[in-house]
PyMOL Python script that loads the backbone (N, CA, C, O; Angstrom):
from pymol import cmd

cmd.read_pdbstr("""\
ATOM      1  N   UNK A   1      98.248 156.027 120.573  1.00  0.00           N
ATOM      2  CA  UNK A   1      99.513 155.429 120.960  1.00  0.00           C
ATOM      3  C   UNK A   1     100.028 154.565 119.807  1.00  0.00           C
ATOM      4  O   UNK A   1      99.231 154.055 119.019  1.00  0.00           O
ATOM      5  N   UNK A   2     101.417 154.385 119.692  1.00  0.00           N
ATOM      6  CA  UNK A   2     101.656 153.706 118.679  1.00  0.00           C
ATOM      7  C   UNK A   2     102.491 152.133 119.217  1.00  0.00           C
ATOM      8  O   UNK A   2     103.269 151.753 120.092  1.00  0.00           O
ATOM      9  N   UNK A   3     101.960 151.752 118.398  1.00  0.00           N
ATOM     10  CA  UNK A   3     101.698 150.210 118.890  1.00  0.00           C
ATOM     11  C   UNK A   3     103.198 149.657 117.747  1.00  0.00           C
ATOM     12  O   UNK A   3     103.333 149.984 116.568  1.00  0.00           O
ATOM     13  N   UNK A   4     104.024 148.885 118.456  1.00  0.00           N
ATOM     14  CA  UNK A   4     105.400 148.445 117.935  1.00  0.00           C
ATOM     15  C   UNK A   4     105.360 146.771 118.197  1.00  0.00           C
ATOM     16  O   UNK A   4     104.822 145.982 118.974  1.00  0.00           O
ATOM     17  N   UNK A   5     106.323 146.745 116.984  1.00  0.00           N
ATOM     18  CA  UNK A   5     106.313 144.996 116.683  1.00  0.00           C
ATOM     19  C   UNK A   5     107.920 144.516 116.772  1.00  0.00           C
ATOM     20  O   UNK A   5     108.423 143.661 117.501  1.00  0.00           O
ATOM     21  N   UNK A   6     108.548 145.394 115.746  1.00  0.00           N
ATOM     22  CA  UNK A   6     109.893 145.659 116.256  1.00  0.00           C
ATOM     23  C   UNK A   6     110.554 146.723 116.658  1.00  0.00           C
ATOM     24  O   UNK A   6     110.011 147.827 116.675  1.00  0.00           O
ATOM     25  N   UNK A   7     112.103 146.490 117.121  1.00  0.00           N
ATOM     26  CA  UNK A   7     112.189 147.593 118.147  1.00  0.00           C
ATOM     27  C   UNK A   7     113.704 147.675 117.573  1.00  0.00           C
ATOM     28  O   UNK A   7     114.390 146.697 117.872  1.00  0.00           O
ATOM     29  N   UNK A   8     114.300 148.615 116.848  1.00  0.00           N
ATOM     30  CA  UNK A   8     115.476 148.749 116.229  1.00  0.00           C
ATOM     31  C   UNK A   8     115.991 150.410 116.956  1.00  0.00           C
ATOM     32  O   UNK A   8     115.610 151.543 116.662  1.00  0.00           O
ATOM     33  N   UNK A   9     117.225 149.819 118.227  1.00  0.00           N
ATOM     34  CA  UNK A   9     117.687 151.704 118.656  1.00  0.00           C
ATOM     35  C   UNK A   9     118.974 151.776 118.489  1.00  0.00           C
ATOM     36  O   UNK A   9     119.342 150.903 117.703  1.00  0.00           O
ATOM     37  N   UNK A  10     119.821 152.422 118.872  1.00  0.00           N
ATOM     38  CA  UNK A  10     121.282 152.763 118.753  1.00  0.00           C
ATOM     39  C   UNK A  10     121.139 153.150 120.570  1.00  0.00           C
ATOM     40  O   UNK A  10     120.336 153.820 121.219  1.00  0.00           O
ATOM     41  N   UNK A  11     122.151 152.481 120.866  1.00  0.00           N
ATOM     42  CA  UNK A  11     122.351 152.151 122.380  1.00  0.00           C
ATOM     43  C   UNK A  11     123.762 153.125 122.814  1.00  0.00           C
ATOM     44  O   UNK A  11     124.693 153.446 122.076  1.00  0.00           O
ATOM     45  N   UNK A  12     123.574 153.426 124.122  1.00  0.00           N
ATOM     46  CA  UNK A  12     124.838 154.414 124.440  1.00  0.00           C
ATOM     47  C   UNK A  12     125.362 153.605 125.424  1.00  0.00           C
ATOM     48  O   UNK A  12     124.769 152.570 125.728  1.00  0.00           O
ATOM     49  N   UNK A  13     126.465 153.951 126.007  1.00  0.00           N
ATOM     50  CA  UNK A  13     127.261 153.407 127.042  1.00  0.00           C
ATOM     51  C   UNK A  13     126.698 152.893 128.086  1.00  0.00           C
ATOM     52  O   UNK A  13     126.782 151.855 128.743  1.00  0.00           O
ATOM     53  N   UNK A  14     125.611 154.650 128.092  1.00  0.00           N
ATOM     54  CA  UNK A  14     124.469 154.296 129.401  1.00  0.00           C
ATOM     55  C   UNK A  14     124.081 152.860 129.592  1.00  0.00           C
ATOM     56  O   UNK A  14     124.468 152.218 130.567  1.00  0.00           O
ATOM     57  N   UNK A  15     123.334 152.376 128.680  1.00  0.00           N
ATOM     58  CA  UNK A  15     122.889 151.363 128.581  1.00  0.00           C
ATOM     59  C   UNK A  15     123.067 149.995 128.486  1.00  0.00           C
ATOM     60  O   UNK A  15     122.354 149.066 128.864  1.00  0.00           O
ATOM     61  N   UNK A  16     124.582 150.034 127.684  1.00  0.00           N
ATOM     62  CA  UNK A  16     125.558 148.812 128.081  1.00  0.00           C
ATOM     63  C   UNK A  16     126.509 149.272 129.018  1.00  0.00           C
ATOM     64  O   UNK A  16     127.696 149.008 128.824  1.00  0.00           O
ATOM     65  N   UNK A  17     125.980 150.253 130.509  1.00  0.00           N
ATOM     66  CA  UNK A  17     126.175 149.777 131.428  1.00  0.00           C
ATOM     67  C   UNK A  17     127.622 150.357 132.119  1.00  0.00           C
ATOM     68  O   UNK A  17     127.839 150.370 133.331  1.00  0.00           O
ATOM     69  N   UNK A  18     128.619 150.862 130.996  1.00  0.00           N
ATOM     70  CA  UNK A  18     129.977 151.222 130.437  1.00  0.00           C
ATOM     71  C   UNK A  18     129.858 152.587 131.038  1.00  0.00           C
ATOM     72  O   UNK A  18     130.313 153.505 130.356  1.00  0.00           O
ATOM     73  N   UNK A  19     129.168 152.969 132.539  1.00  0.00           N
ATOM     74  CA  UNK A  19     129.627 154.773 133.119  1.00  0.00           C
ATOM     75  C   UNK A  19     129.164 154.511 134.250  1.00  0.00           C
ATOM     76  O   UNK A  19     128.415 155.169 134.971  1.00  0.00           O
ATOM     77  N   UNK A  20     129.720 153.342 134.413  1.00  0.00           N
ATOM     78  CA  UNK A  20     129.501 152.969 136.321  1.00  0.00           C
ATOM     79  C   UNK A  20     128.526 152.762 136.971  1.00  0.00           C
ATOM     80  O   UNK A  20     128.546 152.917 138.192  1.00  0.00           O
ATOM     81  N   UNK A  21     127.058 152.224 136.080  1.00  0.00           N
ATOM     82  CA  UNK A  21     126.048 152.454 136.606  1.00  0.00           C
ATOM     83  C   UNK A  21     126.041 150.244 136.808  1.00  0.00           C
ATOM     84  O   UNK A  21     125.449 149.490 137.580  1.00  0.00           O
ATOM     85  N   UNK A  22     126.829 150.059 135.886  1.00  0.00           N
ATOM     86  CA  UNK A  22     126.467 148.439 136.310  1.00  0.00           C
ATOM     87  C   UNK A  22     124.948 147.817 135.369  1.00  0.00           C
ATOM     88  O   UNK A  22     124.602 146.636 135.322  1.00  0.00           O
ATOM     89  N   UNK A  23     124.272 148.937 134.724  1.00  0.00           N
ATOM     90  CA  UNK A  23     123.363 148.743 134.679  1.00  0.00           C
ATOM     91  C   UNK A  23     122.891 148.674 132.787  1.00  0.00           C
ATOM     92  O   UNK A  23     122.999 149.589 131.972  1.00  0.00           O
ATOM     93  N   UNK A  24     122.459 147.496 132.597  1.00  0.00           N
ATOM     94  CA  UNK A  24     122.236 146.893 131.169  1.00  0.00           C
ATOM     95  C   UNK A  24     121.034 147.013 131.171  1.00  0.00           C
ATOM     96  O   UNK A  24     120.384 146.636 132.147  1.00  0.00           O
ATOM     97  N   UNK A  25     120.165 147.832 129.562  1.00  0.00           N
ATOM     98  CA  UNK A  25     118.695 147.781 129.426  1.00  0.00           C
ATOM     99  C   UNK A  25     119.166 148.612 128.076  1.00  0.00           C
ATOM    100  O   UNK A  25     120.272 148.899 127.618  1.00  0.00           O
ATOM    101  N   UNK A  26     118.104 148.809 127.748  1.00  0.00           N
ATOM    102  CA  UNK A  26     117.164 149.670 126.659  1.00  0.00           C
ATOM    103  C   UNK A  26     116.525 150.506 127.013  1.00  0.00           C
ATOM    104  O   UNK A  26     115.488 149.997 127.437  1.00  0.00           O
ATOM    105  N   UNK A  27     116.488 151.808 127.136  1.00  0.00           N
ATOM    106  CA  UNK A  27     116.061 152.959 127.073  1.00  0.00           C
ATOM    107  C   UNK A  27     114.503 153.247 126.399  1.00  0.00           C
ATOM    108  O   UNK A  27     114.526 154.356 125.866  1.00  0.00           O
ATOM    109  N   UNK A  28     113.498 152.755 126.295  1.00  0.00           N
ATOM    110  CA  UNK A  28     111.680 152.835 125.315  1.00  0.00           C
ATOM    111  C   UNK A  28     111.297 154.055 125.924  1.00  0.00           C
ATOM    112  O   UNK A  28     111.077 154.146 127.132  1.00  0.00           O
ATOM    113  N   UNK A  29     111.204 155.069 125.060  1.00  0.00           N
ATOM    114  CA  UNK A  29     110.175 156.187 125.135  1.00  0.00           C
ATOM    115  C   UNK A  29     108.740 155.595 125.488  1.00  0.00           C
ATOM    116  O   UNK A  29     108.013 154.827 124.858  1.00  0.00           O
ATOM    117  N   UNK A  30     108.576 156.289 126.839  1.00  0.00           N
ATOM    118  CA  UNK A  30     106.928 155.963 127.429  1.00  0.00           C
ATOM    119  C   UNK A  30     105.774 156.020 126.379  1.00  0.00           C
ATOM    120  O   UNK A  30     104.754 155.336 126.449  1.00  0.00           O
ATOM    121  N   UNK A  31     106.032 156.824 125.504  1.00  0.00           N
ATOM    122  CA  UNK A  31     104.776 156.965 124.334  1.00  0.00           C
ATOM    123  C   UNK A  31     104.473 155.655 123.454  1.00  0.00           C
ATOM    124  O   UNK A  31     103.388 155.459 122.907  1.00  0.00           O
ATOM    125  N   UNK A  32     105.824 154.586 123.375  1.00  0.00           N
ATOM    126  CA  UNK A  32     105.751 153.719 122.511  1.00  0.00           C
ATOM    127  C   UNK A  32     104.873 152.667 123.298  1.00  0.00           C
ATOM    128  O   UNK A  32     104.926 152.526 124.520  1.00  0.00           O
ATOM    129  N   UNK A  33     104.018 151.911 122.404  1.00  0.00           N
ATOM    130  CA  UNK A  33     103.642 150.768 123.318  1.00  0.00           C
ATOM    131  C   UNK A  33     104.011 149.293 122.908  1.00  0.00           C
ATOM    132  O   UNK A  33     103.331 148.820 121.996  1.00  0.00           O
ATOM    133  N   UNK A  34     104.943 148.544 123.428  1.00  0.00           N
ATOM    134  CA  UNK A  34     105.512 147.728 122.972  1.00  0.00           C
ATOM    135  C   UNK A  34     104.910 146.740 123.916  1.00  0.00           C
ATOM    136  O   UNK A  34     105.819 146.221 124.563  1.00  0.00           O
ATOM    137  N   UNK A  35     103.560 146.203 124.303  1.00  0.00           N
ATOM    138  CA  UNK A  35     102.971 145.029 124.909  1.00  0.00           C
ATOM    139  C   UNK A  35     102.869 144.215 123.949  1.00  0.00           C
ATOM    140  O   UNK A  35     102.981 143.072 124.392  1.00  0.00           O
ATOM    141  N   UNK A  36     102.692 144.231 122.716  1.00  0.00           N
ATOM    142  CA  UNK A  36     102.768 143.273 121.882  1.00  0.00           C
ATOM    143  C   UNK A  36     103.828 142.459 121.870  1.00  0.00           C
ATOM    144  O   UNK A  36     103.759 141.379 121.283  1.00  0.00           O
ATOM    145  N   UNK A  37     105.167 142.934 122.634  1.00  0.00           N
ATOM    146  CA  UNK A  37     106.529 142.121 122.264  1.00  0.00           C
ATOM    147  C   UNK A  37     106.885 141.820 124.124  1.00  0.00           C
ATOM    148  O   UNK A  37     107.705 140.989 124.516  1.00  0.00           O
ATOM    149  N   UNK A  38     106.038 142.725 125.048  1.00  0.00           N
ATOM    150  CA  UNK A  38     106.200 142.625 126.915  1.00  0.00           C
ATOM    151  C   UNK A  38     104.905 142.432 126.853  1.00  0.00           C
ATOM    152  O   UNK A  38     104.475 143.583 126.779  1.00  0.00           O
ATOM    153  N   UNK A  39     103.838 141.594 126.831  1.00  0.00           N
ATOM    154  CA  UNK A  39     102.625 141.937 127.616  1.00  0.00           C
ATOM    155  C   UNK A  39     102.501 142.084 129.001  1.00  0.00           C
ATOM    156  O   UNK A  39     101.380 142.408 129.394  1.00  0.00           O
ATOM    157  N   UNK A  40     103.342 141.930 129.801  1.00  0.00           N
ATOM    158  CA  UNK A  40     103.760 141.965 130.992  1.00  0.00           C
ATOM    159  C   UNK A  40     104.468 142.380 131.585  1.00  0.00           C
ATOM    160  O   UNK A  40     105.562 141.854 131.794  1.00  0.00           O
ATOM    161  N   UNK A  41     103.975 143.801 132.210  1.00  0.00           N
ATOM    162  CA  UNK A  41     105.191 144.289 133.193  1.00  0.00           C
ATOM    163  C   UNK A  41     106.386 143.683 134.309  1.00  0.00           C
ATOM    164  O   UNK A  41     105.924 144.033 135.395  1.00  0.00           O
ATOM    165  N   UNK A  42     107.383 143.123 134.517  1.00  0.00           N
ATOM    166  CA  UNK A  42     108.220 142.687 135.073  1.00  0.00           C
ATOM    167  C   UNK A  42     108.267 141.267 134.632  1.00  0.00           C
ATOM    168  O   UNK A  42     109.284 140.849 135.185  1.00  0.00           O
ATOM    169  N   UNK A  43     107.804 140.389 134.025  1.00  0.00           N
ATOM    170  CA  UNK A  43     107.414 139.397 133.515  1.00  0.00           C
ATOM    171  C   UNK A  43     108.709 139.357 132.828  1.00  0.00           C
ATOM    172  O   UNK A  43     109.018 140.118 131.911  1.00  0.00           O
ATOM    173  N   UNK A  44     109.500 138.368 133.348  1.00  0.00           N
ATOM    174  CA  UNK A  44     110.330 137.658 132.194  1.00  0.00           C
ATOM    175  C   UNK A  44     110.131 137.096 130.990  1.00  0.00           C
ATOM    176  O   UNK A  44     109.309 136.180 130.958  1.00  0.00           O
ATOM    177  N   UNK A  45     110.815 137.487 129.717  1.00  0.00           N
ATOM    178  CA  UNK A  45     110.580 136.877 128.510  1.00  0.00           C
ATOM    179  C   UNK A  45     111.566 136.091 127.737  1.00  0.00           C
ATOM    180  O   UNK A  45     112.570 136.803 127.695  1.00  0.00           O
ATOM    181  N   UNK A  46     111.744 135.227 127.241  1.00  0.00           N
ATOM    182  CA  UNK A  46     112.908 134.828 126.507  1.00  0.00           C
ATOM    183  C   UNK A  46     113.037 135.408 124.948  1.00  0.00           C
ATOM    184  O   UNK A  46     112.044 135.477 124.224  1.00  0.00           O
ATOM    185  N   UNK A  47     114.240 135.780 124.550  1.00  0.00           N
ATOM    186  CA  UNK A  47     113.780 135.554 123.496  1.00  0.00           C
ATOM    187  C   UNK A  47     115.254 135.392 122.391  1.00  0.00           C
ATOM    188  O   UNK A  47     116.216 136.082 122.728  1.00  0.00           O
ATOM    189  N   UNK A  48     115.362 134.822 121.567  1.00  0.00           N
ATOM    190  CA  UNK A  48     116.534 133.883 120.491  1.00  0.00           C
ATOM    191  C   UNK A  48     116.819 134.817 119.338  1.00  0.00           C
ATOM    192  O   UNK A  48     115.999 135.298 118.556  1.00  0.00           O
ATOM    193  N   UNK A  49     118.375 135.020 119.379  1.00  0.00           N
ATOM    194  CA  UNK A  49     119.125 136.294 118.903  1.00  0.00           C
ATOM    195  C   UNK A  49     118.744 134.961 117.736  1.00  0.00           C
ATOM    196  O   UNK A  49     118.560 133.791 118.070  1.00  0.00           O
ATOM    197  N   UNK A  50     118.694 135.452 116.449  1.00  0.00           N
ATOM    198  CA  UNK A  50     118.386 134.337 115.211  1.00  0.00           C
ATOM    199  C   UNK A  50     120.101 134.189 114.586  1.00  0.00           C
ATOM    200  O   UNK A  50     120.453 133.184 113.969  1.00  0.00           O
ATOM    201  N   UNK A  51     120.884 135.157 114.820  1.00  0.00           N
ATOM    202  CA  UNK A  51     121.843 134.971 114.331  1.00  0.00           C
ATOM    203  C   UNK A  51     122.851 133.788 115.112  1.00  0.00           C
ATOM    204  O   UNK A  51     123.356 132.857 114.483  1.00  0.00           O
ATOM    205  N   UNK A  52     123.020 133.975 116.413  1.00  0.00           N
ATOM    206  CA  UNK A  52     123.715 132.997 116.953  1.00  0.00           C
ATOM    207  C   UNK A  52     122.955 131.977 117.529  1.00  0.00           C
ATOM    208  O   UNK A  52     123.623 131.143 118.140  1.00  0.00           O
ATOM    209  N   UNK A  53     121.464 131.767 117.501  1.00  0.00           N
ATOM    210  CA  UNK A  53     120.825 130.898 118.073  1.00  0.00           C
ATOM    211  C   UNK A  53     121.070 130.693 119.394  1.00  0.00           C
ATOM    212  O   UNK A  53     120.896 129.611 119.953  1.00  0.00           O
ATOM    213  N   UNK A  54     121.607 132.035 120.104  1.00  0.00           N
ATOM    214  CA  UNK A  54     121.507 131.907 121.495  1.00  0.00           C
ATOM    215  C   UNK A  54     120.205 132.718 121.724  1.00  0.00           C
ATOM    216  O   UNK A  54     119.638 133.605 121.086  1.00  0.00           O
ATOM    217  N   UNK A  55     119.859 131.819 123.324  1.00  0.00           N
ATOM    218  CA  UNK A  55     118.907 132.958 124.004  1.00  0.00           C
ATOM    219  C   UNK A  55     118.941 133.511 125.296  1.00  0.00           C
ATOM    220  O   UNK A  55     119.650 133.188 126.249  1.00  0.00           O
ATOM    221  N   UNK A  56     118.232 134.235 125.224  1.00  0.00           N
ATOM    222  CA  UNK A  56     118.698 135.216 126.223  1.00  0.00           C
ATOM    223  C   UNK A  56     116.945 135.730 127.075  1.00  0.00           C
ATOM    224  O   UNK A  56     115.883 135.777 126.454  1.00  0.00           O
ATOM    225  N   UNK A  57     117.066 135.955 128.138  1.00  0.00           N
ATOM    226  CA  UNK A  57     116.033 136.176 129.493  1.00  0.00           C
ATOM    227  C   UNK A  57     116.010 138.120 129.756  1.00  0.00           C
ATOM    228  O   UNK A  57     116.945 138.779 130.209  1.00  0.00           O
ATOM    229  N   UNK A  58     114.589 138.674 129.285  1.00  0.00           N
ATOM    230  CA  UNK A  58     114.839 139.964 129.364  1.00  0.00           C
ATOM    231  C   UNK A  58     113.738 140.058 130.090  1.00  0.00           C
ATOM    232  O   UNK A  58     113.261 139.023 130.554  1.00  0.00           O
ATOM    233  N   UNK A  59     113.063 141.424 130.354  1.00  0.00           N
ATOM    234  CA  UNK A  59     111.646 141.885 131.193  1.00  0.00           C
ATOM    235  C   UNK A  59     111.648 143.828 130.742  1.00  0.00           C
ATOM    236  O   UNK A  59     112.501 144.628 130.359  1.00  0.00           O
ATOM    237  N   UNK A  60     110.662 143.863 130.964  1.00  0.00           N
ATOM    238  CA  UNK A  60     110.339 145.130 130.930  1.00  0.00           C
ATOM    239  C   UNK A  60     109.788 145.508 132.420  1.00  0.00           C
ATOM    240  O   UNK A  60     109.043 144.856 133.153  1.00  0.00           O
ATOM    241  N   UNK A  61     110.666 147.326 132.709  1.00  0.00           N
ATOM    242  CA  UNK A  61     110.189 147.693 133.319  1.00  0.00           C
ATOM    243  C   UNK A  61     109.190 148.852 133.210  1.00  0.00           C
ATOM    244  O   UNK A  61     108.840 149.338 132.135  1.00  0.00           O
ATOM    245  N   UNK A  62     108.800 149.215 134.302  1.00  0.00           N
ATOM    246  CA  UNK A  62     108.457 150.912 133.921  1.00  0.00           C
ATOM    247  C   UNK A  62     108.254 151.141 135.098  1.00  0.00           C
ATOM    248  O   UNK A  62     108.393 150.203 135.883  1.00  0.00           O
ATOM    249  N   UNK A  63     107.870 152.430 135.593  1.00  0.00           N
ATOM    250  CA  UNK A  63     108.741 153.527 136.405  1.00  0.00           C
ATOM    251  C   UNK A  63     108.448 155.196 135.803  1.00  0.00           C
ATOM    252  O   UNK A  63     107.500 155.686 135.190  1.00  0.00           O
ATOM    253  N   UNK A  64     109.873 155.818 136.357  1.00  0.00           N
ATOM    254  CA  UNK A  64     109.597 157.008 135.434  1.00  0.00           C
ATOM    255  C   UNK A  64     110.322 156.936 134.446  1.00  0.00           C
ATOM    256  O   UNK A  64     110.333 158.067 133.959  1.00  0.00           O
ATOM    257  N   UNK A  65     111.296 155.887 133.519  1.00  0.00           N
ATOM    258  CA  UNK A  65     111.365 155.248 132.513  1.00  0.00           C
ATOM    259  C   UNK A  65     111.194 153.977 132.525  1.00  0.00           C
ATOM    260  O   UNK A  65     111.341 153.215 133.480  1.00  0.00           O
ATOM    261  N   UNK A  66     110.810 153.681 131.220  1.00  0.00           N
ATOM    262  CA  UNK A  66     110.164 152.281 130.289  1.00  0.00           C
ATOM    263  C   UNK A  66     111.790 151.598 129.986  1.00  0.00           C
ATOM    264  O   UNK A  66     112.656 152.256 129.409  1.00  0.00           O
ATOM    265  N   UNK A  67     111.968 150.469 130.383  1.00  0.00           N
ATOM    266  CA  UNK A  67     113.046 149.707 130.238  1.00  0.00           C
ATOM    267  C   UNK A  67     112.943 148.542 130.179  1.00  0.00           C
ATOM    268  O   UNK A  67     112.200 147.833 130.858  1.00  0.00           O
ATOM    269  N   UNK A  68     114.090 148.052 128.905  1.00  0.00           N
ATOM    270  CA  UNK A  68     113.977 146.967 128.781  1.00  0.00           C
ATOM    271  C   UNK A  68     115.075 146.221 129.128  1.00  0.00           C
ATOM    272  O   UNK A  68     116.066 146.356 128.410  1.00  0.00           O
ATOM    273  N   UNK A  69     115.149 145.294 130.270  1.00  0.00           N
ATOM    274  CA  UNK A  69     116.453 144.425 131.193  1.00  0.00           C
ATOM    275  C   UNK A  69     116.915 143.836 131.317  1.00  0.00           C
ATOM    276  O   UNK A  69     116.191 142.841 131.308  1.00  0.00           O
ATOM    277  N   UNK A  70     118.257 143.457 131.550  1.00  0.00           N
ATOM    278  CA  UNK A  70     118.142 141.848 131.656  1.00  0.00           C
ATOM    279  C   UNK A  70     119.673 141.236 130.191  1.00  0.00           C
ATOM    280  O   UNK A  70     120.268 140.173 130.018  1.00  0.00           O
ATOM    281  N   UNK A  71     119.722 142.757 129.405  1.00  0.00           N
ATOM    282  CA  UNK A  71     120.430 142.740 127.939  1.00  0.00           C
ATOM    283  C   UNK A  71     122.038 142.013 128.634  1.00  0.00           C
ATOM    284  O   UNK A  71     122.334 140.849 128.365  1.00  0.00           O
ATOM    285  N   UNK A  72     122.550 142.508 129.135  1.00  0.00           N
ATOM    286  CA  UNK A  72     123.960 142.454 129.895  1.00  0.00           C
ATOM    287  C   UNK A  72     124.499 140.905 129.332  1.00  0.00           C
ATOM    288  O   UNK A  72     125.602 140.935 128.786  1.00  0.00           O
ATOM    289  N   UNK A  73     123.967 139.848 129.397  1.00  0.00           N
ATOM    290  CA  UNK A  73     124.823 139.116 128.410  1.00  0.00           C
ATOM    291  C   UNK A  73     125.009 138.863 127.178  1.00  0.00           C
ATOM    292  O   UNK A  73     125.845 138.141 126.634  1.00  0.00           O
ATOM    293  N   UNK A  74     123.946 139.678 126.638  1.00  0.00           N
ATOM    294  CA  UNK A  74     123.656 139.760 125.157  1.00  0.00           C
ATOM    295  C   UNK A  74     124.355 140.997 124.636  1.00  0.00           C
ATOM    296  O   UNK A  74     124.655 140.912 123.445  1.00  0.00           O
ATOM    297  N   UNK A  75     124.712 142.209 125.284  1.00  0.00           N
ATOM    298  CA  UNK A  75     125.913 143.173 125.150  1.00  0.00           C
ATOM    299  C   UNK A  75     127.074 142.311 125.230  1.00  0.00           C
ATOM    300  O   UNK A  75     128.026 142.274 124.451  1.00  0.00           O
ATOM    301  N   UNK A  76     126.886 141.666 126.204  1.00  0.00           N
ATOM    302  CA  UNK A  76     128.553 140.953 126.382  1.00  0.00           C
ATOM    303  C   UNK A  76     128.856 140.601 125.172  1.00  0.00           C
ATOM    304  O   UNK A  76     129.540 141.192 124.337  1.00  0.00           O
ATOM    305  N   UNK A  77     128.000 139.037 125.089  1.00  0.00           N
ATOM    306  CA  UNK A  77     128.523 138.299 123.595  1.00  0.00           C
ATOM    307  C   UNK A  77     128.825 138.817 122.661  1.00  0.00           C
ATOM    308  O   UNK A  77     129.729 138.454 121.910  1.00  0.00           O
ATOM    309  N   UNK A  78     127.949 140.004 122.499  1.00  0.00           N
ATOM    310  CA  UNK A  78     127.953 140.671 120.904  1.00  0.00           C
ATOM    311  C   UNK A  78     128.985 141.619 120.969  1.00  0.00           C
ATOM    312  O   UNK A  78     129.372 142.214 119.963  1.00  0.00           O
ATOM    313  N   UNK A  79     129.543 141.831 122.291  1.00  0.00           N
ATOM    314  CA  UNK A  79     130.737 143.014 122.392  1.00  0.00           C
ATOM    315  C   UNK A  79     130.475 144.035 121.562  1.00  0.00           C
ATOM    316  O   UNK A  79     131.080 144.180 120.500  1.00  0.00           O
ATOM    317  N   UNK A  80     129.385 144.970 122.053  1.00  0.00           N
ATOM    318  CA  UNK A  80     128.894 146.108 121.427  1.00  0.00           C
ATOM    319  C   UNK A  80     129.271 147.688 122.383  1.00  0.00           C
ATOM    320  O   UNK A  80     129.468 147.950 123.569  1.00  0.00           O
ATOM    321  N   UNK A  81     129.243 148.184 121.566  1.00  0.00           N
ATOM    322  CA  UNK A  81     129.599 149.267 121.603  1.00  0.00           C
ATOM    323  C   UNK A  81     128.810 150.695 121.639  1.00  0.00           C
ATOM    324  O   UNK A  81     127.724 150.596 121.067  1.00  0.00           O
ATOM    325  N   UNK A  82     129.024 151.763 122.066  1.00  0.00           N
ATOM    326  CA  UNK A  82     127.894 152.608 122.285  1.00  0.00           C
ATOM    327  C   UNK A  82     128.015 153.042 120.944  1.00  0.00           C
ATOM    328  O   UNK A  82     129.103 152.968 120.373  1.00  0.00           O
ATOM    329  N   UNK A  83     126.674 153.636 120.201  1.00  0.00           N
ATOM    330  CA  UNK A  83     126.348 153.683 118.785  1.00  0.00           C
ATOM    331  C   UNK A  83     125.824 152.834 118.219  1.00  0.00           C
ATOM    332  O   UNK A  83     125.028 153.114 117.323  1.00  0.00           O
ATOM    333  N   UNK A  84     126.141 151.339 118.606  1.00  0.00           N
ATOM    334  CA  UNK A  84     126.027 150.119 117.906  1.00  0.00           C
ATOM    335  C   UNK A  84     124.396 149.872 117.579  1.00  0.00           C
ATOM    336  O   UNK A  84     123.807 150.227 118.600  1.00  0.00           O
ATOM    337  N   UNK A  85     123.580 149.486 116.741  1.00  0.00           N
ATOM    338  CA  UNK A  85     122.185 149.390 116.873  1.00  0.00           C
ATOM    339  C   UNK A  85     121.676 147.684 117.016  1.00  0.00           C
ATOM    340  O   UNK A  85     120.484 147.404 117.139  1.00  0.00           O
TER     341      UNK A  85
END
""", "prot")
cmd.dss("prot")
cmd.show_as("cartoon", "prot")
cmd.util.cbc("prot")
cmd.orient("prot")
């Protein structure tokens, strides 16, 4: 398994939420293992965009996809766009 430290994707609409689903996350391929950055399933995490020194409250789920939740005001602020990474 490959074990991740950072996590750099290009996000679609899906995901900021933008096709009626209401619904803000990150999309993680099940193969990746990103406990180093969630050690905890549903477990809230904080963690501080370095550029605006805001922070922001995420969690990981999993399911029959691996998601990461919680993004929706951090899409907001950054007013991003599908493509955007």
């Amino acid at each position: 398994m490959i074990k991740i430290d950072q996590l750099i994707k290009k996000i679609n609409n899906t995901e900021l939420g933008k096709t009626g689903t209401h619904e803000t996350y990150v999309h993680i391929p099940t193969e990746l293992d990103i406990s180093s950055i969630f050690p905890n399933i549903n477990e809230e995490i904080e963690f501080k965009d370095r550029r605006s020194n805001s922070f922001y409250k995420v969690r990981l789920t999993k399911g029959r996809e691996q998601r990461i939740c919680g993004l929706g005001p951090f899409y907001r602020d950054k007013q991003l766009c599908g493509g955007d990474e």
